[in-house]
VMD Tcl script that draws the C-alpha trace (Angstrom):
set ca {
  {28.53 -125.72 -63.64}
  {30.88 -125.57 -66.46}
  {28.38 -123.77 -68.64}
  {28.55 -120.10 -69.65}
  {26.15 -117.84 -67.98}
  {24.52 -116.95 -71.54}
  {24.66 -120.64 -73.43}
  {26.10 -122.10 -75.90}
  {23.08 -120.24 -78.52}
  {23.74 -116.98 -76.79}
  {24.90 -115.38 -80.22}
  {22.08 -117.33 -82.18}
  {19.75 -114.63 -80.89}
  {21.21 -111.76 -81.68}
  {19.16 -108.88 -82.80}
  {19.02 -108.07 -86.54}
  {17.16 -104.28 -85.43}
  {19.93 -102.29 -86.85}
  {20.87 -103.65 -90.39}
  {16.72 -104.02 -90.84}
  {16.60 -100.72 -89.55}
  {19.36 -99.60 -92.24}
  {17.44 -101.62 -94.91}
  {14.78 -99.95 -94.72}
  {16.26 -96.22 -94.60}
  {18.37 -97.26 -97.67}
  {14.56 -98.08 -99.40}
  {12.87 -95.07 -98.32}
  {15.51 -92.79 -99.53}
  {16.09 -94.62 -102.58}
  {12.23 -94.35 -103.50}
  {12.13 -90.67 -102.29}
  {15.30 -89.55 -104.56}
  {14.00 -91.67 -107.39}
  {10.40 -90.39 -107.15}
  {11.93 -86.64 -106.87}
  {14.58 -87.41 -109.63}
  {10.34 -87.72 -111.61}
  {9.47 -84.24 -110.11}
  {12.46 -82.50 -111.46}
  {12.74 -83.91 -114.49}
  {9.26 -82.81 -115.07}
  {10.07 -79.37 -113.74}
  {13.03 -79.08 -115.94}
  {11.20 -80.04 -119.24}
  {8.52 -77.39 -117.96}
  {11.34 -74.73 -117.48}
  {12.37 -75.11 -121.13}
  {15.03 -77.98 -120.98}
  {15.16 -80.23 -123.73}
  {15.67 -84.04 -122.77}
  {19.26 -83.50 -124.25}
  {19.89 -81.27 -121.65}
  {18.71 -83.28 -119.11}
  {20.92 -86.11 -119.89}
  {23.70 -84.07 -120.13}
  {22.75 -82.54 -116.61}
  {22.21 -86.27 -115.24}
  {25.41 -88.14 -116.19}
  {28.03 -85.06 -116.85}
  {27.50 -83.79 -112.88}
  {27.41 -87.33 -111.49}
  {30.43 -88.30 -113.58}
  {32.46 -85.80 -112.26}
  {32.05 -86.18 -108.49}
  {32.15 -90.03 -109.02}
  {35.60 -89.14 -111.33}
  {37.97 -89.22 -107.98}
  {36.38 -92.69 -106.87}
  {37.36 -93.96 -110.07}
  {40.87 -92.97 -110.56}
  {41.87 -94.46 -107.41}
  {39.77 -97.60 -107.50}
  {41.93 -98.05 -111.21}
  {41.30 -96.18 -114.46}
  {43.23 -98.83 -116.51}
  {40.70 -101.59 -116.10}
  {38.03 -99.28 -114.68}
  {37.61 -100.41 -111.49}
  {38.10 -103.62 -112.20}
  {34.74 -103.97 -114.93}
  {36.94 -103.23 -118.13}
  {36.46 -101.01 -120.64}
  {34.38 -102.90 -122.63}
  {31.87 -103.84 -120.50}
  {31.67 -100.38 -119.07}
  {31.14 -98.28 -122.39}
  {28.39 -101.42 -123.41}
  {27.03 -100.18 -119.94}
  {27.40 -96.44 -120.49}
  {25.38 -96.63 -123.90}
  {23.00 -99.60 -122.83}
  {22.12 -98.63 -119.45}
  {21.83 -95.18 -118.97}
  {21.50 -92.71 -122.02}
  {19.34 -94.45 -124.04}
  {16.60 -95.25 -121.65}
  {16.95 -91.52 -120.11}
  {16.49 -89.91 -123.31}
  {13.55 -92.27 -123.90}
  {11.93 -91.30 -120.90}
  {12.82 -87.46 -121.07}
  {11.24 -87.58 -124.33}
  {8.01 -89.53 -123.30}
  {7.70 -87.01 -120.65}
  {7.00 -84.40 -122.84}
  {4.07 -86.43 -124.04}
  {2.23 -87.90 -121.06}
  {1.70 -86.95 -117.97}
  {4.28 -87.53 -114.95}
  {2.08 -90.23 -113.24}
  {2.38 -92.37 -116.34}
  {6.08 -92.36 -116.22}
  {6.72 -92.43 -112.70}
  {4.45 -95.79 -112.84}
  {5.08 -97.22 -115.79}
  {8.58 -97.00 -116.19}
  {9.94 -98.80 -112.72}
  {7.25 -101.02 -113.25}
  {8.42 -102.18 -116.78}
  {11.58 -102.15 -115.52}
  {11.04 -104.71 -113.00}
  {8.76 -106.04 -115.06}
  {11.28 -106.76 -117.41}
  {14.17 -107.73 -115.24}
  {12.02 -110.34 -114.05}
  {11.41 -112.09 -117.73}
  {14.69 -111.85 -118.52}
  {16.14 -113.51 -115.70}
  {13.60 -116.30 -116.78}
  {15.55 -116.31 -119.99}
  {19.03 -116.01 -118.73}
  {18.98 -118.29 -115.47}
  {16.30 -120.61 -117.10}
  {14.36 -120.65 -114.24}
  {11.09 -119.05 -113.35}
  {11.14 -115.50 -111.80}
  {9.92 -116.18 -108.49}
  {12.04 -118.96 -107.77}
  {14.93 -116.75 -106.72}
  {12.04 -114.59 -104.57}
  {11.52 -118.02 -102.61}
  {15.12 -119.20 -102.52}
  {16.10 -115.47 -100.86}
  {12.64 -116.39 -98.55}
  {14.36 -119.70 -97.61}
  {17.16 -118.55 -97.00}
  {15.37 -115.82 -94.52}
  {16.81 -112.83 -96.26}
  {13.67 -110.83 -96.39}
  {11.48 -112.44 -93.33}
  {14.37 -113.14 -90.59}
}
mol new
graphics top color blue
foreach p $ca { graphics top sphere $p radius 0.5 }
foreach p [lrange $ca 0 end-1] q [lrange $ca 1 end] { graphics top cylinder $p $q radius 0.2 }
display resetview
């Protein structure tokens, strides 16, 4: 008699429909911009571009509406990453490989980049966290499993 209506595991059952829901519009849109991010790149190389150009077009544009975000997040320690790390990520992560790709684009065809390149990517992201964390790749595929991040 003393019991709520619902029981005591009334919240234990609670739907996860709208943040899977979410998950999976956030991976459908980030596979749609990055496949059309392929299609205009190729398009601009066709229009007479160069893959300069193209990098400049990719970061300068992005930099600027992002610009606001980071001067009130903190531009003295750059939102809180530092200045160090952030120009190693500038040069390391984003320039480099674009101008690599831009430049193998005017070489093969766009199927071989928009394949190969997430591919090696991941590819890669996977060995080296078998470097870094000294663990095998698909270990942390199993813990997340466990841990019924992906199959809830």
């Amino acid at each position: 008699m003393n019991q709520p209506a619902g029981g005591a595991d009334a919240f234990a059952h609670k739907s996860d429909t709208k943040p899977a829901l979410l998950g999976v519009a956030c991976g459908l849109g980030a596979a749609l911009f990055w496949a059309l991010g392929f299609v205009a790149t190729r398009h601009g190389l066709k229009a007479g571009f160069t893959p300069a150009d193209l990098l400049m077009h990719r970061f300068l544009w992005s930099g600027l509406a992002f610009l606001p975000v980071v001067f009130r997040a903190g531009l003295g320690n750059l939102c809180g990453i530092g200045w160090g790390r952030g120009l190693a990520l500038m040069v390391l992560g984003g320039p480099v490989m674009s101008i690599i790709s831009y430049t193998g684009f005017l070489f093969v065809p766009l199927g071989h980049g928009s394949v190969i390149q997430p591919s090696c990517a991941t590819l890669g992201g996977l060995l080296r966290s078998r470097h870094e964390l000294r663990r095998e790749p698909f270990d942390f595929v199993l813990d997340l499993e466990r841990h019924h991040v992906f199959f809830s």
